[in-house]
C-alpha positions as CSV (number, residue, x, y, z in Angstrom):
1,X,98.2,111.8,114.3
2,X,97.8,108.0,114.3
3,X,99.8,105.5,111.8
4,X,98.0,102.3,111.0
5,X,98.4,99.2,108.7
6,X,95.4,97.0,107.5
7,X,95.0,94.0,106.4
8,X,92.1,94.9,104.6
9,X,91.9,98.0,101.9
10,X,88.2,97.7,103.0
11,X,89.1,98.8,106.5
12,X,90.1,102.1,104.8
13,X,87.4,104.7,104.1
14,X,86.7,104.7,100.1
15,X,85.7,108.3,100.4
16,X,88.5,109.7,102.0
17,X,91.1,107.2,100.0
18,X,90.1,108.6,97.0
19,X,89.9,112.4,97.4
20,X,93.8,111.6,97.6
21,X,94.0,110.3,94.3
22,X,95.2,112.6,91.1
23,X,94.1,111.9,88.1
24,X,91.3,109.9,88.8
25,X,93.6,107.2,88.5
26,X,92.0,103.7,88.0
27,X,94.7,101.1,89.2
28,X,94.9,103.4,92.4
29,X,91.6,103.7,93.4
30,X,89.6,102.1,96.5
31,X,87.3,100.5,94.0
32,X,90.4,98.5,92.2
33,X,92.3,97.8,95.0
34,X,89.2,96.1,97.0
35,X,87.9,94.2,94.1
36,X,91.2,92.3,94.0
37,X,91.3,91.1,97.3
38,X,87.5,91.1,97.5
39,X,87.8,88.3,94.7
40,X,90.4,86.5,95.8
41,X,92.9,88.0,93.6
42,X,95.7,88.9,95.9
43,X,96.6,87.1,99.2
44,X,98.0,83.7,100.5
45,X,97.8,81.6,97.1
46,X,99.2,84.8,94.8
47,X,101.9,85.5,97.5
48,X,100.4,89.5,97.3
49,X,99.1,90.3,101.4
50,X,98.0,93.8,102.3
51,X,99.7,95.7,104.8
52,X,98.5,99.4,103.5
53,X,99.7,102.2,105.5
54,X,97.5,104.8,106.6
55,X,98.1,108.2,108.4
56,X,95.3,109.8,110.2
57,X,94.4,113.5,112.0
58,X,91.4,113.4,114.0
59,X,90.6,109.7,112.6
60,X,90.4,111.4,109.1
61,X,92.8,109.7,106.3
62,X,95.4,112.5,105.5
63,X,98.2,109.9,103.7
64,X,98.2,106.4,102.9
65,X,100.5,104.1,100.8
66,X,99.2,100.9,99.1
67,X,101.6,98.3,100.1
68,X,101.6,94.4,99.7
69,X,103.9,91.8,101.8
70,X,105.5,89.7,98.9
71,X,106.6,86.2,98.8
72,X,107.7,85.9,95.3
73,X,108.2,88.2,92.4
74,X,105.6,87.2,90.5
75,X,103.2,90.3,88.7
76,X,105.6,93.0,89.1
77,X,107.5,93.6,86.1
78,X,109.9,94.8,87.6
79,X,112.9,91.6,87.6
80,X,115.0,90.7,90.6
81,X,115.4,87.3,90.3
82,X,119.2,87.7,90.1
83,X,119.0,89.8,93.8
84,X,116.5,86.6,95.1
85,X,119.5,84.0,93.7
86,X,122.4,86.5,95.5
87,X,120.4,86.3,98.4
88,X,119.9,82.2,98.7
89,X,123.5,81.4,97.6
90,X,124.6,83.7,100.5
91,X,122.2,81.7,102.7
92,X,120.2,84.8,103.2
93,X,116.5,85.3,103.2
94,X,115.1,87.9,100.4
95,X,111.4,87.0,100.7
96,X,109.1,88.1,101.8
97,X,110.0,91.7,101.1
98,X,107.7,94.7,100.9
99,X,106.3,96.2,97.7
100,X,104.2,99.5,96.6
101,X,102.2,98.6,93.7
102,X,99.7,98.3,91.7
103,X,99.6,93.9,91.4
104,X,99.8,92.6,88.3
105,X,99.9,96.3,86.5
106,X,102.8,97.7,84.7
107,X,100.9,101.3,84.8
108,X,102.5,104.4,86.1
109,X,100.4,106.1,89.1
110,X,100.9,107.6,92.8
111,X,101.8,105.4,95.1
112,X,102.2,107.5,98.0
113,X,98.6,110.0,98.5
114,X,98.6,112.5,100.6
115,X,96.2,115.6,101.3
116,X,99.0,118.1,101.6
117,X,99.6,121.0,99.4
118,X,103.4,120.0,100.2
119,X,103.2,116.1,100.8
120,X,106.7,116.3,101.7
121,X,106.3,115.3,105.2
122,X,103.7,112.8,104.6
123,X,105.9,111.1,102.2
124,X,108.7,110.9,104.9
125,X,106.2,109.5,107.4
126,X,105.0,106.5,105.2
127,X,108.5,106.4,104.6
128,X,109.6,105.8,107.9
129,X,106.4,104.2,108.9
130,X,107.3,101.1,105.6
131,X,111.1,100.7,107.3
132,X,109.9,100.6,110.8
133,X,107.5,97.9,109.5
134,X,110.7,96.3,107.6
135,X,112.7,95.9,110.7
136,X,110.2,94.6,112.8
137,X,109.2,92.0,110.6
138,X,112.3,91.3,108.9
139,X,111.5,92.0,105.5
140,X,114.4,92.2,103.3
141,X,113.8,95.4,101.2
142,X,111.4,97.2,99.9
143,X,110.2,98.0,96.1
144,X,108.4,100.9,94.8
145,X,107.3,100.1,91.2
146,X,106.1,102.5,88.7
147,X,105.5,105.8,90.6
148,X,105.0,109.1,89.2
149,X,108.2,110.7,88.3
150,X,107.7,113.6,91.2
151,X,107.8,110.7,93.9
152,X,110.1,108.9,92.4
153,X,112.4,112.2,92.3
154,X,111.5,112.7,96.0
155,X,112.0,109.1,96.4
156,X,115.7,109.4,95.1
157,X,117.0,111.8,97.8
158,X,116.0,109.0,100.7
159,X,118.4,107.6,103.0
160,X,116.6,105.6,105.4
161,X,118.3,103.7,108.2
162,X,121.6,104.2,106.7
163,X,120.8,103.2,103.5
164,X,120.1,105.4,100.1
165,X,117.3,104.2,98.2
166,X,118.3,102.9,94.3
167,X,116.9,103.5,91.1
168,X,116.1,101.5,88.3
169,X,115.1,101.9,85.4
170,X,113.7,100.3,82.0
171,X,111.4,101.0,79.1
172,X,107.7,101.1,78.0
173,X,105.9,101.8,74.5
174,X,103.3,104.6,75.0
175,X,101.5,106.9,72.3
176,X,101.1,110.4,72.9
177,X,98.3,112.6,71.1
178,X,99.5,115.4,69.4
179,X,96.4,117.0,69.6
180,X,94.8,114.6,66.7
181,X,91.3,115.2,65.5
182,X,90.7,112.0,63.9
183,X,93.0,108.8,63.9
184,X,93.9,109.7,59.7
185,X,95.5,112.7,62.0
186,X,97.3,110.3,63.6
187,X,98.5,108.2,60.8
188,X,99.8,111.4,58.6
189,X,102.5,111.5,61.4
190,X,103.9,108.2,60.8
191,X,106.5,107.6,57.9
192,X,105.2,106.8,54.6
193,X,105.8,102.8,55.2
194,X,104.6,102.8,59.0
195,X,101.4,104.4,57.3
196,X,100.7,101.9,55.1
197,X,101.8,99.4,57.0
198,X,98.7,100.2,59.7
199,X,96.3,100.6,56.9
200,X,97.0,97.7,55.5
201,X,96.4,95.6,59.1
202,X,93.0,97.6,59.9
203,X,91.7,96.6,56.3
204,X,93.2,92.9,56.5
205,X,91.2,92.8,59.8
206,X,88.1,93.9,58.5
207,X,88.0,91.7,55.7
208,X,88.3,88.9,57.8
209,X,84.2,89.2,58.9
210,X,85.0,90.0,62.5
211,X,83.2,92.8,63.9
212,X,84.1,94.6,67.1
213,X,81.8,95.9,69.9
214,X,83.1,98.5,72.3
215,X,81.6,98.5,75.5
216,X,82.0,100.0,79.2
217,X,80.9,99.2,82.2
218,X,77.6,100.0,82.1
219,X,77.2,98.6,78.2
220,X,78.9,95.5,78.8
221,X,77.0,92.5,80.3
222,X,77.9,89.3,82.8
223,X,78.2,86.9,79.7
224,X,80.6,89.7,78.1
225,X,82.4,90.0,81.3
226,X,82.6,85.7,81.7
227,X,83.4,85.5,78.1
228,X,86.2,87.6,78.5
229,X,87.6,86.1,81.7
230,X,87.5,82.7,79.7
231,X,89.8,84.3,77.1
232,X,92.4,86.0,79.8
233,X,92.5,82.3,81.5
234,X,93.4,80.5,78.3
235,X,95.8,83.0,77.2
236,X,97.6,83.1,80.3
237,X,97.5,79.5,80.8
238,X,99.0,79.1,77.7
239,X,101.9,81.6,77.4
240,X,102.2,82.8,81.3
241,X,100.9,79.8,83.4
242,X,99.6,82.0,86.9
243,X,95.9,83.7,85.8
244,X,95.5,85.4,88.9
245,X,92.0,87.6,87.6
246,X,88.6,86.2,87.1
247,X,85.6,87.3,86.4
248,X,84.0,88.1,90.0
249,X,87.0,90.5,89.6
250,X,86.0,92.0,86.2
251,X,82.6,92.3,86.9
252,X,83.4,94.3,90.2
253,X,85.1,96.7,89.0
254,X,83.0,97.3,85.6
255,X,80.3,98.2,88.3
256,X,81.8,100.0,90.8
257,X,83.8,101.9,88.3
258,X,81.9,101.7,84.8
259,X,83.0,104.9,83.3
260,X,86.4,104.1,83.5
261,X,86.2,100.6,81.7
262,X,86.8,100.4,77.8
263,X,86.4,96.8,76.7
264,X,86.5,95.6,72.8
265,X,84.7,92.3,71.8
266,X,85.2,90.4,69.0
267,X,82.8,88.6,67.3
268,X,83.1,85.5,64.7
269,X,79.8,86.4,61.6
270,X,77.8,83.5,63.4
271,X,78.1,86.0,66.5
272,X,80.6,83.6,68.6
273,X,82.6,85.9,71.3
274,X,86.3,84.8,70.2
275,X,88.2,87.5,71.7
276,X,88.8,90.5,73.8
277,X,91.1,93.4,74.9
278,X,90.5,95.3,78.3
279,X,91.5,99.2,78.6
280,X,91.4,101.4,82.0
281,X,91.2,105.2,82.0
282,X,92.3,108.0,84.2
283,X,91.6,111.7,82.9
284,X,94.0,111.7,80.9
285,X,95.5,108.6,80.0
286,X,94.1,104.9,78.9
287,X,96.0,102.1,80.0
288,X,96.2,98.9,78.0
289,X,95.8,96.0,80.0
290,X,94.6,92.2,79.3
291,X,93.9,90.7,75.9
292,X,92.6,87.0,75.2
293,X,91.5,85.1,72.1
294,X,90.5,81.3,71.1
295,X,90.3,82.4,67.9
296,X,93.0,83.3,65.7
297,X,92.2,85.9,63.3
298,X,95.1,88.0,61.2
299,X,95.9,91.9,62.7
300,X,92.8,91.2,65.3
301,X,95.3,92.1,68.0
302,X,96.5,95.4,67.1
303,X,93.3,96.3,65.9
304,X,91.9,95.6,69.6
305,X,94.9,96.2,71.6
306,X,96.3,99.1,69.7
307,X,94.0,101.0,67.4
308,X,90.6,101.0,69.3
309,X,92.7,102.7,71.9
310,X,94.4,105.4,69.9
311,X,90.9,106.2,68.2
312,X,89.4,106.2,71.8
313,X,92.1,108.4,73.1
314,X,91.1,111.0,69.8
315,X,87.9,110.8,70.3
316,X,88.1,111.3,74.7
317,X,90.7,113.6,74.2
318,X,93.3,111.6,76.6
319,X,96.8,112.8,76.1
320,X,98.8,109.4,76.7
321,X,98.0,105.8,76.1
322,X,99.8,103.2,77.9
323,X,99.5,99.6,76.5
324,X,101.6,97.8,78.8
325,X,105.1,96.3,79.1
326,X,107.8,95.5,76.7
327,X,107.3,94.9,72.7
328,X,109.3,96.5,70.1
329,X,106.6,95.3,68.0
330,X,104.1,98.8,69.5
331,X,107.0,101.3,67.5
332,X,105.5,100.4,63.9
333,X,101.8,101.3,65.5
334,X,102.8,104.7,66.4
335,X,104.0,104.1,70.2
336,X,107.6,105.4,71.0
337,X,110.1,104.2,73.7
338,X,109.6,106.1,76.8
339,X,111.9,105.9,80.6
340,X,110.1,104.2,83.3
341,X,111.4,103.9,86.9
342,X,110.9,102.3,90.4
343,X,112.7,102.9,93.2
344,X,114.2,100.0,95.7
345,X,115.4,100.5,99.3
346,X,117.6,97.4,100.7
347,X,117.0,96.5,104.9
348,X,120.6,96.4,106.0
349,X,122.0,94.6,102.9
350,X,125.7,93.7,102.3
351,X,124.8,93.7,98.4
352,X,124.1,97.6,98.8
353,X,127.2,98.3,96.9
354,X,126.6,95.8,94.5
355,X,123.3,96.0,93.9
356,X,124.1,100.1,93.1
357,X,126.8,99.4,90.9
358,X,124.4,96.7,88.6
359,X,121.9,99.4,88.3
360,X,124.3,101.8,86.9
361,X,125.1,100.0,84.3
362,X,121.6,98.3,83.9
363,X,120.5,102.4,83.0
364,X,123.1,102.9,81.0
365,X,122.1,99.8,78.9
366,X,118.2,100.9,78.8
367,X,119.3,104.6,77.9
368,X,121.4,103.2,75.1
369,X,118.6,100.8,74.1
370,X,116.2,103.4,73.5
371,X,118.5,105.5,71.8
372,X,118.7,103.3,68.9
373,X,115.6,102.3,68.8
374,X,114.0,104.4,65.4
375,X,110.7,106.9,65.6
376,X,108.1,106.0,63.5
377,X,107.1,109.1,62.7
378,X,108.4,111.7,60.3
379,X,110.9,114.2,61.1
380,X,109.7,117.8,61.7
381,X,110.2,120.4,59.5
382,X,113.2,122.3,59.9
């Protein structure tokens, strides 16, 4: 058995990466992960450098962990700017650190892959393998963001080096299908007022003259995919400063991984491209992930961001749609408040202790959070 780290997810077999992959999981596969740092997405300038771990029998991939050396906290979504500021007022270093994720993308997925019928071991090797790497280099923890809640269960029993590994937690909006035939399925759900209320949006939408076009990868052209990258630019510039995607980016993965692309166009009467919202899909689940507009038009956003994905998840038959982080806003469109987790493991830290303690009460404050948060659909018959 032989443990390596790349540099390069291209010096990893595509093939043999993905038969590890459940799900058919988008963010996760070879074809993702290499268009990013094929286009300049990750590395240096973004603060996001590869260091994926691979495990090989007989020079064939049997485990492997995406992982990224991080120099800031930026595209994670998970917040530890309070553990950075401990860290520096101590006179302490907390970057770079090490972090298993998907960058930029809030989306739930395996982060450890393994071949084994009981990955178990495998786990515990990349494991051991990640704090090996951490003591060597001096990285000050390492951060495992949105895994699937089996590894993140496994992830919770690890003690490594003397130290347990901490959960946090926090919440997302997703929509589950209840086994709709047609999105009026869907609505009949909702209370009476969240009903009308989406109605109301979808026909103040369409009576503002823009039509939509829903496109894949194979449908959707390089002025599609350069108009949209001019929208995700302008929108981030404006509310989130860092664009970090382009559109060598968009267009790579749209062909290496066309069926797995959903991407809604919006288009003015005189048949100007004024906005967009980009979707990824696993087997089961769509995932919500970039919108852009120079164009303001009333509803346009939930109709693209929100309804084209429910109808899409209807008509596809996927069982959960994922439209990103935060907004309370989602619960009036039919998306409830649902647990997400990461798992954190701190390289010989004296804020161990502390760093526990905050996180107890941090879940205690998400777990009450959701509680009051109010379904939008009716209650079930007794």
């Amino acid at each position: 058995m032989k443990i390596r780290i790349h540099s390069e997810i291209n010096q990893i077999s595509a093939k043999r990466w993905n038969l590890l992959l459940d799900d058919n999981n988008p963010f996760m596969r070879h074809e993702f992960l290499a268009a990013l740092e094929n286009n300049g997405c990750v590395g240096p300038k973004f603060g996001w450098i590869p260091c994926h771990i691979g495990i090989y029998e007989e020079e064939e991939l049997v485990a492997a962990m995406p992982l990224y050396q991080k120099y800031n906290s930026y595209g994670e979504f998970v917040f530890d700017h309070a553990w950075a500021d401990a860290y520096k007022r101590s006179g302490m270093q907390y970057f770079p650190k090490l972090v298993s994720s998907i960058p930029y993308t809030p989306a739930s997925g395996q982060r450890m892959l393994s071949n084994a019928e009981a990955p178990e071991e495998h786990y515990r090797l990349l494991m051991q393998t990640m704090a090996q790497f951490a003591a060597e280099n001096k990285f000050s923890s390492f951060h495992c963001l949105f895994p699937n809640a089996d590894q993140l269960d496994w992830l919770a029993t690890l003690n490594l080096n003397g130290s347990d590994v901490i959960l946090r937690h926090d919440c997302q909006f997703h929509w589950n299908n209840q086994d709709y035939e047609t999105f009026e399925d869907f609505l009949m759900k909702l209370t009476a007022k969240k009903r009308k209320n989406v109605r109301q949006e979808r026909k103040r939408m369409q009576q503002s003259g823009v039509t939509l076009r829903l496109l894949d990868g194979h449908s959707a052209t390089e002025k599609d995919w350069k108009d949209f990258a001019f929208f995700y630019k302008v929108t981030f510039e404006e509310k989130w400063s860092t664009p970090t995607l382009n559109a060598g980016f968009f267009q790579e993965v749209a062909q290496q991984l066309p069926d797995q692309v959903f991407l809604v166009l919006a288009d003015l009467p005189s048949g100007e491209c004024i906005a967009g919202s980009l979707m990824f899909r696993s087997d089961t689940r769509l995932y919500g992930r970039h919108w852009g507009c120079t164009h303001q038009v009333d509803k346009l956003h939930f109709e693209a961001c929100y309804y084209q994905g429910i109808e899409y998840c209807i008509k596809h038959g996927l069982q959960v749609f994922e439209p990103g982080a935060q907004g309370e806003h989602k619960i009036a469109r039919g998306f409830i408040p649902t647990e997400t987790r990461s798992a954190h493991w701190l390289n010989n830290s004296p804020y161990q202790d502390s760093i526990a303690q905050y996180v107890k009460h941090e879940c205690a404050a998400v777990t009450e959070y959701r509680e009051e948060l109010k379904s939008p659909y009716q209650e079930p018959d007794a």
